[in-house]
VEXRO-554259 format. One record per residue (C-alpha): residue in three letters; y, x, z; residue number from 1. Coordinates in steps of 0.2 Angstrom, whole numbers, always signed. Example, Ala and Ser with C-alpha at 12.3 -4.5 7.8 and 13.67 -1.06 7.14 Angstrom:
<drenmi res="ala" py="-22" px="+62" pz="+39" n="1"/>
<drenmi res="ser" py="-5" px="+68" pz="+36" n="2"/>
END
This chain:
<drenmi res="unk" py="-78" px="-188" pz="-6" n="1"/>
<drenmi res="unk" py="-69" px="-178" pz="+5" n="2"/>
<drenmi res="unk" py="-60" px="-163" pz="-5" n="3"/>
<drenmi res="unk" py="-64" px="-145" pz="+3" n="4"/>
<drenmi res="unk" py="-46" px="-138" pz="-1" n="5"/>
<drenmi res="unk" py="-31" px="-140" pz="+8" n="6"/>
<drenmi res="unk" py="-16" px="-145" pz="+1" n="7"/>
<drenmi res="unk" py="+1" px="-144" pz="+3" n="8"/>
<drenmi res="unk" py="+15" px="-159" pz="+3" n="9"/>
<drenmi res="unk" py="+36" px="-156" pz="+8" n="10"/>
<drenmi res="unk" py="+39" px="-166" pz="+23" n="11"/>
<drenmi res="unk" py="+56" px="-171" pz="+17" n="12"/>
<drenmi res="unk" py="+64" px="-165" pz="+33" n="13"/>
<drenmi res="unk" py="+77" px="-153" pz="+23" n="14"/>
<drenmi res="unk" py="+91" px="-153" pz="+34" n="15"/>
<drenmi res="unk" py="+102" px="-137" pz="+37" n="16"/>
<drenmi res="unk" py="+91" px="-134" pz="+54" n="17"/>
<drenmi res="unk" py="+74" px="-134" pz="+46" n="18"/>
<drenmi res="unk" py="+84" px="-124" pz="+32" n="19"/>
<drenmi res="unk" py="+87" px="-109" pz="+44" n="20"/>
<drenmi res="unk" py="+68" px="-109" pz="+51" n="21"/>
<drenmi res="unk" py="+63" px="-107" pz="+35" n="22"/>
<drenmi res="unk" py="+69" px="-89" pz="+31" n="23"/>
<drenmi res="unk" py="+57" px="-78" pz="+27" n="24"/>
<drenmi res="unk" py="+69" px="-63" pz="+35" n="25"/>
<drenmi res="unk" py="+65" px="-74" pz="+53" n="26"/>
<drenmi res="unk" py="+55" px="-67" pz="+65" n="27"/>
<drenmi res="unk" py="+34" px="-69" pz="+57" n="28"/>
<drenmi res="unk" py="+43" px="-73" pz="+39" n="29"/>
<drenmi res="unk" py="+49" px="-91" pz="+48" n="30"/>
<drenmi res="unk" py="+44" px="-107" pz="+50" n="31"/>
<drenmi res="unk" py="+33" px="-106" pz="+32" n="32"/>
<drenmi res="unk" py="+28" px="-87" pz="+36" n="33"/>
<drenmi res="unk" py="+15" px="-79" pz="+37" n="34"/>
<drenmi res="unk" py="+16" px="-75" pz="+57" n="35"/>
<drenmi res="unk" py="+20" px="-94" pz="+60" n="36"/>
<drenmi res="unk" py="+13" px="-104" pz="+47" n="37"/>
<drenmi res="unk" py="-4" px="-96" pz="+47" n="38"/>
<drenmi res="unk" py="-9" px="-96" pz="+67" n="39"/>
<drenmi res="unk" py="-3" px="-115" pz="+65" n="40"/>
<drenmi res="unk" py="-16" px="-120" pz="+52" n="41"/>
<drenmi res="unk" py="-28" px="-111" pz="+62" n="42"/>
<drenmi res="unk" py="-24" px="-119" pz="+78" n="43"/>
<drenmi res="unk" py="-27" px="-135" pz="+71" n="44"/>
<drenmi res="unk" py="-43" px="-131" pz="+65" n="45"/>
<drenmi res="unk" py="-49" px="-124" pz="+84" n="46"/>
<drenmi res="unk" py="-42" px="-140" pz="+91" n="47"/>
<drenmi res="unk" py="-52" px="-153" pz="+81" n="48"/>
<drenmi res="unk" py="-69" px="-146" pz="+91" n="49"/>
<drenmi res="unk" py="-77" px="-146" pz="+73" n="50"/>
<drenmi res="unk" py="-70" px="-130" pz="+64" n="51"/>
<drenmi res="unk" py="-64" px="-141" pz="+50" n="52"/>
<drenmi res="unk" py="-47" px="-135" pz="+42" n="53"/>
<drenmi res="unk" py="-34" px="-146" pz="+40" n="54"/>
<drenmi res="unk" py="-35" px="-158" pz="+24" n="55"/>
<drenmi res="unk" py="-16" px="-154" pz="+20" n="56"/>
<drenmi res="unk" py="+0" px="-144" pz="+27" n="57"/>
<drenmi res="unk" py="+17" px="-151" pz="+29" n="58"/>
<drenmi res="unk" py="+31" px="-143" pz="+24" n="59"/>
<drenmi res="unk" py="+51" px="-140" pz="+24" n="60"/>
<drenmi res="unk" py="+56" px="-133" pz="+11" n="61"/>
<drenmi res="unk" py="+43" px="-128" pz="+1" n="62"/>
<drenmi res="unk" py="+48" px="-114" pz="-11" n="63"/>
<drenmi res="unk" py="+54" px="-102" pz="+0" n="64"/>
<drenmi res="unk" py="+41" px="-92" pz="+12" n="65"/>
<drenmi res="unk" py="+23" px="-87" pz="+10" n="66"/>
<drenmi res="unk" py="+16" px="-106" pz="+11" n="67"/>
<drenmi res="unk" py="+5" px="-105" pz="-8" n="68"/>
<drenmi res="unk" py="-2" px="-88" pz="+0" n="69"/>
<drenmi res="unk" py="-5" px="-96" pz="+16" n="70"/>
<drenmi res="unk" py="-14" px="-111" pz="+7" n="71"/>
<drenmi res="unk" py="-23" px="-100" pz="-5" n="72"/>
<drenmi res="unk" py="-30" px="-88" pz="+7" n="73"/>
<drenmi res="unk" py="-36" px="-103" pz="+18" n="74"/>
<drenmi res="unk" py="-44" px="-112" pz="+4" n="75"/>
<drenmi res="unk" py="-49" px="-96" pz="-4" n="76"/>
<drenmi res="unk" py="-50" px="-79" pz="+9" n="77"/>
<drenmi res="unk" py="-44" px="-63" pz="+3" n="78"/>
<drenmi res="unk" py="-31" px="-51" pz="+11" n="79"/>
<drenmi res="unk" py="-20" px="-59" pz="+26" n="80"/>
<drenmi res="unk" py="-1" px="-55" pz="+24" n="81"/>
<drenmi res="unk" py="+9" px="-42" pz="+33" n="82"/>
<drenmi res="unk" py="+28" px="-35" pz="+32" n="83"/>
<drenmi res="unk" py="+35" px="-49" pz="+40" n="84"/>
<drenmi res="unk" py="+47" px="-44" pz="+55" n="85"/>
<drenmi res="unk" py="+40" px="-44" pz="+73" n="86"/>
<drenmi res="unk" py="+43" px="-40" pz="+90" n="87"/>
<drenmi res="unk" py="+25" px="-42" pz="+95" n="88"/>
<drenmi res="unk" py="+7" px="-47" pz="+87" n="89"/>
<drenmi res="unk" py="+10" px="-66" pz="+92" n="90"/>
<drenmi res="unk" py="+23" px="-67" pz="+78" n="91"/>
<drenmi res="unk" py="+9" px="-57" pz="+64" n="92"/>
<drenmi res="unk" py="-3" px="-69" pz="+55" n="93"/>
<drenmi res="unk" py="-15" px="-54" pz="+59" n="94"/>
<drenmi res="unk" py="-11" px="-52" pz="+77" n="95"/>
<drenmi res="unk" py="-4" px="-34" pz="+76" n="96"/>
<drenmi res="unk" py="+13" px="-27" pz="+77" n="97"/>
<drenmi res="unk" py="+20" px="-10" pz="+74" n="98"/>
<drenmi res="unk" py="+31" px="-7" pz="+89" n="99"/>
<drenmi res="unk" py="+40" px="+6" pz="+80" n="100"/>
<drenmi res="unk" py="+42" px="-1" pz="+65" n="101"/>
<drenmi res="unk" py="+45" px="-19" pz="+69" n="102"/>
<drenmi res="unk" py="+34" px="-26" pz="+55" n="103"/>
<drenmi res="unk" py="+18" px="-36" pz="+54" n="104"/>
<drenmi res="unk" py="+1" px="-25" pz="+48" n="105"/>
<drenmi res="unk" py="-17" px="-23" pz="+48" n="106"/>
<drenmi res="unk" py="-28" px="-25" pz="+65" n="107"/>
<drenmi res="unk" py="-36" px="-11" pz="+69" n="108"/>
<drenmi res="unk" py="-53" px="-16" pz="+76" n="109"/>
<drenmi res="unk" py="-67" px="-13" pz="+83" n="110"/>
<drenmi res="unk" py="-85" px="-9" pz="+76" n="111"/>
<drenmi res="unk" py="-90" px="-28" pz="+85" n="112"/>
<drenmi res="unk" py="-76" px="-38" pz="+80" n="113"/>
<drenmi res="unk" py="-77" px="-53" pz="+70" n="114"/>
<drenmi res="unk" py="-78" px="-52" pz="+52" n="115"/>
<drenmi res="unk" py="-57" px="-52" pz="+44" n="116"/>
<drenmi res="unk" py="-51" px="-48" pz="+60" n="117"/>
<drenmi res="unk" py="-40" px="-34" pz="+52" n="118"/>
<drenmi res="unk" py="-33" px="-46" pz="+38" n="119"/>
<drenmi res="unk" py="-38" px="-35" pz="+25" n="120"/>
<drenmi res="unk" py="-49" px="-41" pz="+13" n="121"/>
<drenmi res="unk" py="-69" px="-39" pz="+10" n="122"/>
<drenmi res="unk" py="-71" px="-20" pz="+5" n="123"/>
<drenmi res="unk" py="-54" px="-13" pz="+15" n="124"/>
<drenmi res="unk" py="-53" px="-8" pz="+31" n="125"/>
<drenmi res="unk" py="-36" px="-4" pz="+41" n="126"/>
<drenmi res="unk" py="-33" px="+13" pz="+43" n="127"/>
<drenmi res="unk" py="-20" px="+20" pz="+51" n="128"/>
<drenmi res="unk" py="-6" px="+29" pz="+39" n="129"/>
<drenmi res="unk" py="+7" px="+39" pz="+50" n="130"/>
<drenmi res="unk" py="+24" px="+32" pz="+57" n="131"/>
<drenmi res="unk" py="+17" px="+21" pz="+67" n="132"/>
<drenmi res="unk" py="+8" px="+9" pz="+54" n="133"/>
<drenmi res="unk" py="-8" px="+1" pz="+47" n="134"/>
<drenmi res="unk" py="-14" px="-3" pz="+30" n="135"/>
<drenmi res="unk" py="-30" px="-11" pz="+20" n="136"/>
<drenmi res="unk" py="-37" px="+5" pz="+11" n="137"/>
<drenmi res="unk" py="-52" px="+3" pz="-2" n="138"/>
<drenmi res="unk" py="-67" px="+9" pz="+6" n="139"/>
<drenmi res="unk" py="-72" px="+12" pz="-15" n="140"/>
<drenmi res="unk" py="-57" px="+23" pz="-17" n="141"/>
<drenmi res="unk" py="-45" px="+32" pz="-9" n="142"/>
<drenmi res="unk" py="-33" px="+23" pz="-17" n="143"/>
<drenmi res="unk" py="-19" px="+14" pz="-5" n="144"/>
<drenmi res="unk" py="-17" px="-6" pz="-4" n="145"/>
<drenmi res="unk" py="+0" px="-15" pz="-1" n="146"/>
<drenmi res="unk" py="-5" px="-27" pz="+12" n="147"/>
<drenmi res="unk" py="+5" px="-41" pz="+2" n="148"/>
<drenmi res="unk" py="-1" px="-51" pz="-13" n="149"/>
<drenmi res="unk" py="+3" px="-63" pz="-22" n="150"/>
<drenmi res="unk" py="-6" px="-80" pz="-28" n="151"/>
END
């Protein structure tokens, strides 16, 4: 049987070029990033005409990044990361950029959006927080959420 989880294999291309992508203070966290890595997977999955994620990720360099979140959030949902520097919502896994911060955060959206649109987990919602920025807030609490985890 066909396992539902995707998995993740180093791709053995470890020179000092793929070295460089790789570094999370890149532009979307680099090459295994949130901002890059993420908006691949999901690209795959739109190109196969079946919505059918992919059965395992290549990597470089496998402990540096956010590859395990990105893996665990595909095989198990949850919060969408944010932090990573950017320059516009095309390097953010969650497609939003704080111009005057230059980090990735939360989408706010609309009430018609699709469901995780924002990146923030099932009971948040992205609320604006001053200085230009966007968090996942608790709709239980009032309690603020870092929108980073960890697996």
């Amino acid at each position: 049987t066909l396992s539902s989880f995707v998995s993740m294999n180093n791709s053995f291309n470890a020179g000092i070029e793929s070295l460089k992508r790789v570094q999370p203070e890149n532009i979307g966290g680099g090459d295994n990033g949130w901002g890059i890595l993420y908006p691949r997977t999901y690209a795959c999955t739109a190109a196969n005409g079946l919505s059918l994620k992919p059965n395992y990720i290549a990597i470089d360099w496998v402990h540096i990044g956010d590859a395990f979140e990105v893996v665990h959030h595909i095989n198990f949902g949850g919060r969408v990361s944010t932090g990573q520097r950017c320059e516009t919502g095309l390097d953010c896994a969650t497609g939003s950029c704080s111009i005057r911060r230059k980090v990735c955060h939360c989408q706010r959206c609309d009430e018609d959006a699709r469901p995780g649109c924002s990146g923030c987990a099932g009971g948040e919602e992205c609320l604006e927080v001053g200085d230009g920025v966007n968090k996942c807030i608790s709709n239980s609490s009032d309690t603020f959420y870092e929108a980073r985890w960890n697996c």
